[in-house]
C-alpha positions as CSV (number, residue, x, y, z in Angstrom):
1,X,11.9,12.1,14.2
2,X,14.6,9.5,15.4
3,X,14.5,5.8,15.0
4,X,13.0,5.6,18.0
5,X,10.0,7.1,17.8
6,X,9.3,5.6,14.8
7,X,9.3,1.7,16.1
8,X,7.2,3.0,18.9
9,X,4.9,4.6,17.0
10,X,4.4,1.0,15.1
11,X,4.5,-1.0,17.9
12,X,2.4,1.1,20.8
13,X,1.5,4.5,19.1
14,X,0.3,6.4,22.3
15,X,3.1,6.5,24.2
16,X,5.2,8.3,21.0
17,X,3.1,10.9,21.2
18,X,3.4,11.1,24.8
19,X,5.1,14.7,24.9
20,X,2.8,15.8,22.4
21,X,-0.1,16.6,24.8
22,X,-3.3,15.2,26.0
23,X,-5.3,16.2,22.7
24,X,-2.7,13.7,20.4
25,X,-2.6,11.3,23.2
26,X,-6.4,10.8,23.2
27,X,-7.0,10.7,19.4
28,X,-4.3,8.0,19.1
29,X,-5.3,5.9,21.4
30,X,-8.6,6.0,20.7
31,X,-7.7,5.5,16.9
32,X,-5.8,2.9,18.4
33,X,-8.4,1.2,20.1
34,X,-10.2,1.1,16.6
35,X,-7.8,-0.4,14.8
36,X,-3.9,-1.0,14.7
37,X,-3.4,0.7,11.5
38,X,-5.4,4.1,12.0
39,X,-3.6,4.3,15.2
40,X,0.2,4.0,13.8
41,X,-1.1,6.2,10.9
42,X,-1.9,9.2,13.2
43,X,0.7,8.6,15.5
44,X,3.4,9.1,12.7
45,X,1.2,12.4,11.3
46,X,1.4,14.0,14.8
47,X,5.3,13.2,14.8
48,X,6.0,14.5,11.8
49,X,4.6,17.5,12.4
50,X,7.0,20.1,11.4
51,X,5.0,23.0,13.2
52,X,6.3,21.1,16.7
């Protein structure tokens, strides 16, 4: 997980999972939608995902 990913996970957390597919784009964002925090939370989870 570079740099990278990691200040766009904080600052818009659906586009770092954008390569992920369109199951960890939709639960971000919609965790997202519900609040900042659950969003950057699950975003970060889903990237450091070692199985990936």
């Amino acid at each position: 997980m570079s740099i990278w990913r990691v200040l766009l996970s904080i600052f818009c957390p659906p586009l770092a999972v954008i390569d992920r597919g369109c199951g960890s784009i939709i639960i971000v964002f919609l965790l997202w939608l519900c609040g900042w925090v659950p969003g950057v939370i699950a975003a970060l989870v889903i990237l450091n995902n070692p199985k990936r």
